[in-house]
VEXDREN-2710 file (C-alpha; in Angstrom, 1 decimal):
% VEXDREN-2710
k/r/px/py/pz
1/UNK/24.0/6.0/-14.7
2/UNK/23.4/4.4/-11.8
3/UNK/19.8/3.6/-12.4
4/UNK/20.5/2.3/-15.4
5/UNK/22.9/-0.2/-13.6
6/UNK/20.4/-1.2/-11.1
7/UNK/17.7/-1.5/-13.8
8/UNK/20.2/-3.6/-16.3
9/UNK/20.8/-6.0/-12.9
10/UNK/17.0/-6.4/-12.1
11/UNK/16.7/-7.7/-16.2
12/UNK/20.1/-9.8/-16.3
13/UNK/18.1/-11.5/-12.6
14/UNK/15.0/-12.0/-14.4
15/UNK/16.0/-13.4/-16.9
16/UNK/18.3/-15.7/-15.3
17/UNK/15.2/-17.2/-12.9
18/UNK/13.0/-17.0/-16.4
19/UNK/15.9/-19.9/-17.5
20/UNK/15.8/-21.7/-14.4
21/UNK/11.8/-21.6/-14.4
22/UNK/11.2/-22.7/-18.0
23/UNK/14.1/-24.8/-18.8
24/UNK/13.5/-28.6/-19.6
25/UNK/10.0/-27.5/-20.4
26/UNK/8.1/-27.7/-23.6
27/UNK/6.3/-24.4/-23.9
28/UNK/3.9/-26.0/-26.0
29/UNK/2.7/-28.1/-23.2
30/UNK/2.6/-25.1/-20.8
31/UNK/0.6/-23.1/-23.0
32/UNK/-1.9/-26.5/-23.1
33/UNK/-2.0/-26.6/-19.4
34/UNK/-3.3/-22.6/-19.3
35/UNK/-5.7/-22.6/-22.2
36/UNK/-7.7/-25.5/-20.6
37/UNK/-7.6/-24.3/-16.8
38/UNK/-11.2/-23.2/-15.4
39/UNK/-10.8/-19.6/-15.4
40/UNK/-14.1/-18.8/-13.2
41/UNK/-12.1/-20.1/-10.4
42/UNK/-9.8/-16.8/-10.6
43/UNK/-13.0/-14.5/-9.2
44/UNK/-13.2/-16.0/-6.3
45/UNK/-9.3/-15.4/-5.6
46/UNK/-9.6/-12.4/-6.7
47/UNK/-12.1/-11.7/-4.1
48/UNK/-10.3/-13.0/-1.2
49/UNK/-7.1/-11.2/-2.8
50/UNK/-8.8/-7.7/-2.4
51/UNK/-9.5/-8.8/1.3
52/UNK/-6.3/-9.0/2.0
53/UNK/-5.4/-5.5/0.5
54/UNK/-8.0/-3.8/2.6
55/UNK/-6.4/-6.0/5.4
56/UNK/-3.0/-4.7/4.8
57/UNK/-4.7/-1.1/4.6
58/UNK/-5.8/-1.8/8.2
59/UNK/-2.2/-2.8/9.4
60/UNK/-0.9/0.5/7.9
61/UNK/-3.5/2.5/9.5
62/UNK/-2.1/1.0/12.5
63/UNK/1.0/1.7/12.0
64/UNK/0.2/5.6/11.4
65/UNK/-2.3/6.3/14.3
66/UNK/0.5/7.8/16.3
67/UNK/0.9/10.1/13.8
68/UNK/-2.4/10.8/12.3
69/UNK/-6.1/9.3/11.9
70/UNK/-6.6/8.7/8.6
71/UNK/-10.2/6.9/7.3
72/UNK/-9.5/3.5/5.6
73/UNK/-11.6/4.9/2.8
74/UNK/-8.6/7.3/2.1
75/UNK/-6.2/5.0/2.7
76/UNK/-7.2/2.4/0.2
77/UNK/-6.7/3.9/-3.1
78/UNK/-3.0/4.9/-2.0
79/UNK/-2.3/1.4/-0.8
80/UNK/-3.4/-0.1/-4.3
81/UNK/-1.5/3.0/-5.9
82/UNK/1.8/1.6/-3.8
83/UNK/1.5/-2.0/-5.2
84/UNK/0.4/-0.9/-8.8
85/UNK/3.8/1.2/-8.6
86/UNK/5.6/-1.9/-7.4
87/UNK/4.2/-3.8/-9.8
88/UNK/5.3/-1.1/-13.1
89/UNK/8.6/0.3/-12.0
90/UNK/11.6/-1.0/-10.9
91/UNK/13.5/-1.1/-7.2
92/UNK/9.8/-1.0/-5.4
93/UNK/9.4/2.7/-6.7
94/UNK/5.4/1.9/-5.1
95/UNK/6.5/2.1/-2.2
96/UNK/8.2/5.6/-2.8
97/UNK/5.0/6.6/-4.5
98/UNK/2.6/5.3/-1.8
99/UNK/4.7/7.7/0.8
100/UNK/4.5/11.0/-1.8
101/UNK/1.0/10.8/-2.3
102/UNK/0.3/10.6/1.7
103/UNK/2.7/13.4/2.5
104/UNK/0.2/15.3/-0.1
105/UNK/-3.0/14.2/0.5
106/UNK/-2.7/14.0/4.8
107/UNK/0.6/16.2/5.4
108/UNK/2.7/13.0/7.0
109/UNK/6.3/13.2/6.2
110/UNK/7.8/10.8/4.1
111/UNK/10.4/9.5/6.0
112/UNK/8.0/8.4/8.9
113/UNK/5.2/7.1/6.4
114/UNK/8.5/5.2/4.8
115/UNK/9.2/4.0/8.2
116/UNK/5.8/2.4/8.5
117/UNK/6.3/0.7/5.1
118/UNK/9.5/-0.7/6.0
119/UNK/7.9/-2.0/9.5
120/UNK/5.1/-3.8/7.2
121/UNK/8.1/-5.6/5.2
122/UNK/10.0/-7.0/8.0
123/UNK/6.2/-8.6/9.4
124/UNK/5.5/-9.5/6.2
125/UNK/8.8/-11.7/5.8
126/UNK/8.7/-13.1/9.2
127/UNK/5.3/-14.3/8.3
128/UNK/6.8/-15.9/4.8
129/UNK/9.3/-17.3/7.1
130/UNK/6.4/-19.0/9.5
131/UNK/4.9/-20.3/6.1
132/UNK/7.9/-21.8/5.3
133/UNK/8.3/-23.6/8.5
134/UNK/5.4/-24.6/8.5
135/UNK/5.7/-26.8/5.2
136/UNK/9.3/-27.6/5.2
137/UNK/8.7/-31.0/7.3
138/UNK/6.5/-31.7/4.7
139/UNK/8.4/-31.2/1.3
140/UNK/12.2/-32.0/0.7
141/UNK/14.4/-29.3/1.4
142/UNK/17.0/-27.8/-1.1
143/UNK/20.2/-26.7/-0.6
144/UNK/19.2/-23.4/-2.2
145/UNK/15.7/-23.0/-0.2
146/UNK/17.5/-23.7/3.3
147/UNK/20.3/-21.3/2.3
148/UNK/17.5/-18.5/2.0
149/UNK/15.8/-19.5/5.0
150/UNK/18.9/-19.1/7.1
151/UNK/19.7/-15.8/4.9
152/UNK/16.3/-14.4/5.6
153/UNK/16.1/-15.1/9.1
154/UNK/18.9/-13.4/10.0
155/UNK/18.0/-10.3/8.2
156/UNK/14.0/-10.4/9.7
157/UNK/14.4/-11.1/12.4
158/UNK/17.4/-8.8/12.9
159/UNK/16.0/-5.6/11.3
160/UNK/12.8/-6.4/13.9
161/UNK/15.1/-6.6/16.7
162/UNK/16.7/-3.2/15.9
163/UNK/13.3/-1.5/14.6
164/UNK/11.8/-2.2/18.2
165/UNK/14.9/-0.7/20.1
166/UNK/15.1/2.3/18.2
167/UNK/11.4/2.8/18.7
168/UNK/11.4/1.9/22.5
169/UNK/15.1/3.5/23.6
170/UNK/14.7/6.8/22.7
171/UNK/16.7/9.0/23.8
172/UNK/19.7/6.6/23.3
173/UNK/19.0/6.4/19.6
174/UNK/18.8/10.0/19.3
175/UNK/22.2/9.9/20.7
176/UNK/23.7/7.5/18.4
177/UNK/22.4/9.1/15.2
178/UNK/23.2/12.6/16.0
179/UNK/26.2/11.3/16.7
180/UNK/26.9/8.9/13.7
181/UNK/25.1/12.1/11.6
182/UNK/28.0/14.5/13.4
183/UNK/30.6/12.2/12.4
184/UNK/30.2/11.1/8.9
185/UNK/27.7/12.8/7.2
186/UNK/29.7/16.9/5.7
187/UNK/28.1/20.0/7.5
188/UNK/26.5/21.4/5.0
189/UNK/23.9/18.3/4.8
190/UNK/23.7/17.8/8.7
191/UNK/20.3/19.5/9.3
192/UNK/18.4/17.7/6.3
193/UNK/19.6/14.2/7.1
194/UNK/18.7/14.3/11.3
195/UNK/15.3/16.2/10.3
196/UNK/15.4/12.6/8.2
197/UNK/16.1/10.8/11.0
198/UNK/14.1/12.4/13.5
199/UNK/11.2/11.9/11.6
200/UNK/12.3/8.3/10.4
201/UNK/11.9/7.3/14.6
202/UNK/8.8/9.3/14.9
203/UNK/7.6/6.8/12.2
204/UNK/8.7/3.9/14.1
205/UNK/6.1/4.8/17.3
206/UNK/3.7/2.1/16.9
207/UNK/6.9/-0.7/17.9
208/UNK/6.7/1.1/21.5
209/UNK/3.6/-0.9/22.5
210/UNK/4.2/-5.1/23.1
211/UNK/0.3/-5.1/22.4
212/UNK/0.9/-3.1/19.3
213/UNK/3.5/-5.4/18.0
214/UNK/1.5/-8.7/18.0
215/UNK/-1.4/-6.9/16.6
216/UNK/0.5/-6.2/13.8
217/UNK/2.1/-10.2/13.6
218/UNK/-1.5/-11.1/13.7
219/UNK/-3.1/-8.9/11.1
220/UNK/0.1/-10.1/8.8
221/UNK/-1.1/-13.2/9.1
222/UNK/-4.2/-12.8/8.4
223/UNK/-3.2/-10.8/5.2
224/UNK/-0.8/-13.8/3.8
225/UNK/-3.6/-16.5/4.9
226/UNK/-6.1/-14.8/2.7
227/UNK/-3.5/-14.4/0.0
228/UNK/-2.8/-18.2/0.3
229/UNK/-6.5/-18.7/0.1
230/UNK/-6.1/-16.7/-3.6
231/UNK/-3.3/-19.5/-4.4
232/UNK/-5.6/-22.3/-3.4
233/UNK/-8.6/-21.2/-5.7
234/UNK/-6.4/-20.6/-8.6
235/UNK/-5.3/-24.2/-7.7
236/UNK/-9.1/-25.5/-8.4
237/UNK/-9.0/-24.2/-12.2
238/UNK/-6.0/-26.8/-13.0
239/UNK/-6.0/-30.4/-12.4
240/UNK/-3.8/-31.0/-10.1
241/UNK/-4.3/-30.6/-5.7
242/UNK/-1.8/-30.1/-3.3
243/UNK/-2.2/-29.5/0.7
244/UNK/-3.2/-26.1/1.8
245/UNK/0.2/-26.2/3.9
246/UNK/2.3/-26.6/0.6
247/UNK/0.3/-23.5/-0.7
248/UNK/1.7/-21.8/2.5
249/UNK/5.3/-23.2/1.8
250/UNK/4.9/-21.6/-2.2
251/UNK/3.6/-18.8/-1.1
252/UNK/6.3/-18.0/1.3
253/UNK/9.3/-19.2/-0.8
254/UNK/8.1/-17.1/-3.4
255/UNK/7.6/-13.8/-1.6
256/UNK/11.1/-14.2/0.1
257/UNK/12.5/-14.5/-3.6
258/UNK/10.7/-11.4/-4.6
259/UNK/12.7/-9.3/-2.2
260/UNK/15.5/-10.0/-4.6
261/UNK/16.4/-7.4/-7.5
262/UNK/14.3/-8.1/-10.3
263/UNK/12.6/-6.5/-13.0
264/UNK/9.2/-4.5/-13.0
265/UNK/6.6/-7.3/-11.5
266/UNK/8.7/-9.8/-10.2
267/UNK/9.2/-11.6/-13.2
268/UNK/11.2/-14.7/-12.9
269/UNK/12.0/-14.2/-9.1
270/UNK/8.6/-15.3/-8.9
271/UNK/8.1/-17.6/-10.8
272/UNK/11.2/-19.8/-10.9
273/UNK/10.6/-20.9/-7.0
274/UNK/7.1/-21.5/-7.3
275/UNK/7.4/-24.2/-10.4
276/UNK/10.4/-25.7/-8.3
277/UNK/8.1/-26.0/-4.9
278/UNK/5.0/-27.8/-7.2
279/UNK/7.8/-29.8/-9.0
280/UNK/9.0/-31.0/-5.7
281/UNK/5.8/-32.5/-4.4
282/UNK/4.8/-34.0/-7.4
283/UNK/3.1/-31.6/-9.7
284/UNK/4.0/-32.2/-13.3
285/UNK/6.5/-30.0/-14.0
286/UNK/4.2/-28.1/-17.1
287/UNK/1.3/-28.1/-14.8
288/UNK/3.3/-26.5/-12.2
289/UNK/4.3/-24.0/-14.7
290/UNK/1.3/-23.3/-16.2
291/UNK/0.0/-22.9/-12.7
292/UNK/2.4/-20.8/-11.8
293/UNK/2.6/-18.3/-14.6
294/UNK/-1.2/-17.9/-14.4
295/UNK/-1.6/-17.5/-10.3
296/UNK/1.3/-14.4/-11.4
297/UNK/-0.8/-12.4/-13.9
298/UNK/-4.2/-13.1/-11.3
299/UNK/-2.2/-11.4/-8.9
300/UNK/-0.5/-8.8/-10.7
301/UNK/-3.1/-7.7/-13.3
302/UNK/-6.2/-6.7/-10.7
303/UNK/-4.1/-4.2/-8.5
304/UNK/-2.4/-2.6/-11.1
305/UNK/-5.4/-1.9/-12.9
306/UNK/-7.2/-0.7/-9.7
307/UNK/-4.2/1.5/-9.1
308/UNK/-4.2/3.0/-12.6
309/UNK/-7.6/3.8/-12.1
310/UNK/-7.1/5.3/-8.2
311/UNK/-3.8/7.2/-9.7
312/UNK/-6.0/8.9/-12.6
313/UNK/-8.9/9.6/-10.0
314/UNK/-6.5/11.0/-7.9
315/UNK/-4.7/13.0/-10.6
316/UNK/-1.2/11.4/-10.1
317/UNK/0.9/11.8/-12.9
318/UNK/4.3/9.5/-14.0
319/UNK/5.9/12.3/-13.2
320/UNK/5.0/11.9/-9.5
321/UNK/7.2/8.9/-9.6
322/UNK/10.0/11.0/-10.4
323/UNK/9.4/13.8/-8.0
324/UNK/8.7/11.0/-5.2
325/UNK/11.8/9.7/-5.4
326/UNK/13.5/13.0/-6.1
327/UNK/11.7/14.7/-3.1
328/UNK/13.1/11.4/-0.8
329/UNK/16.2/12.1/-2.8
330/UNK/16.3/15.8/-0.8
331/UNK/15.4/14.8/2.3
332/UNK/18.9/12.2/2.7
333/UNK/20.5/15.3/1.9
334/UNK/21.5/14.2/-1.6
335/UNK/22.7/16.3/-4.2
336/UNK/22.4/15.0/-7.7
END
């Protein structure tokens, strides 16, 4: 039932930002805009796209070498697996998916794979953050865009904050967990939830080292620099042109939006933001659209096909979504 819910929300959201994107618009004159664009312009974004995937398997193979070597080669198929899943399911079930099929393939728990994961998300949204302020003395600033901003600062740079104490103080946060754990959580689920926790900190290792740390703030920005550099070809298949640094500001706007509820593939939560950014510079507000919608399906459609392909070649069923999720179920100790 409560799937169900959060799946009904992530729609009712959608939908809502599909209004705000496409409203005053004549669809007619979108659809104009995108049968004319220069398609061949996609390839090369495409490219530079799949850069930035294998750079974002490098970051996650930094983030596991205190736990285990693993080749990039083996890596890479269960990173594109991750976003494909992200990308199909709802409540970023990829990234449930990406942790299963490590724990079988190299034998690392979930919960400290999933603490990896969750270390990549907080650099990845202080680095949307940088991108925002970056453009923001550039472009007029909306009530709604500065409340995020101040809404996802907080939260960043917050859950940073905490993820590097935790990592660095540790035998104080074994202390507060086992005794938060002894405290609130009923007896008979004690053992599975600290063997959670223990190995959710073991996960968090790689935040120990100051040299660690800014490796991984620099390889995240290298990862949304080459995405931008996606947005910026895409930009050359449509006639309009915008600074690189309002690219930045899209991109990051956008990305920040997409950690809202939403359904399967970001739809609206995308979308919605990135029309408003274009519209605010200048863009005609169809262009911007058409623009908008098409830089979506050149970044979702590549991945997930490459992670269809990786999840039949590695003989992952859709029922491995299920069991993922049901085996991280187990592990917090909760009883369906």
């Amino acid at each position: 039932m409560l799937k169900r819910w959060r799946v009904w929300l992530g729609i009712c959201i959608s939908l809502l930002f599909l209004y705000l994107a496409l409203r005053n618009l004549h669809l007619a004159d979108v659809w104009d805009v995108a049968r004319t664009a220069r398609y061949g312009w996609i390839i090369p974004g495409v490219a530079v796209y799949f850069v930035a995937v294998w750079a974002r398997t490098w970051r996650w193979d930094y983030l596991l070498r205190p736990l285990k070597r693993i080749p990039l080669a083996h890596l890479f198929p269960i990173v594109v697996i991750g976003y494909m899943g992200n990308n199909v399911y709802p409540a970023r079930a990829g990234e449930l998916i990406r942790a299963y099929v490590l724990r079988r393939r190299e034998g690392i728990s979930m919960s400290a794979s999933l603490a990896t994961v969750i270390i990549e998300r907080v650099f990845d949204g202080l680095v949307m953050l940088m991108f925002v302020f970056v453009g923001l003395p550039f472009v007029p600033m909306p009530a709604w865009l500065q409340w995020m901003v101040i809404i996802a600062s907080s939260l960043f740079f917050s859950a940073l904050a905490i993820f590097i104490w935790l990592a660095i103080d540790v035998r104080r946060t074994e202390t507060v967990y086992r005794w938060l754990i002894g405290r609130l959580v009923p007896v008979r689920f004690r053992a599975s939830v600290l063997g959670f926790a223990e190995r959710f900190v073991t996960g968090l290792r790689a935040l120990r080292s100051g040299r660690a740390v800014l490796m991984l703030f620099v390889t995240s920005i290298v990862i949304w620099l080459a995405e931008t550099v996606k947005y910026w070809f895409v930009m050359h298949a449509f006639n309009f042109a915008v600074p690189f640094y309002v690219l930045m500001l899209m991109n990051g706007v956008v990305n920040l939006a997409t950690t809202i509820p939403s359904s399967p593939g970001y739809v609206g939560t995308f979308d919605a933001p990135g029309i408003e950014i274009l519209s605010i510079w200048g863009v005609l507000r169809s262009v911007a659209a058409g623009y908008t919608l098409v830089l979506h399906a050149a970044l979702w459609l590549p991945i997930t096909l490459l992670g269809f392909y990786y999840m039949a070649r590695e003989s992952i069923s859709w029922r491995d979504f299920r069991q993922a999720v049901e085996t991280k179920n187990e592990q917090q100790g909760v009883v369906r």
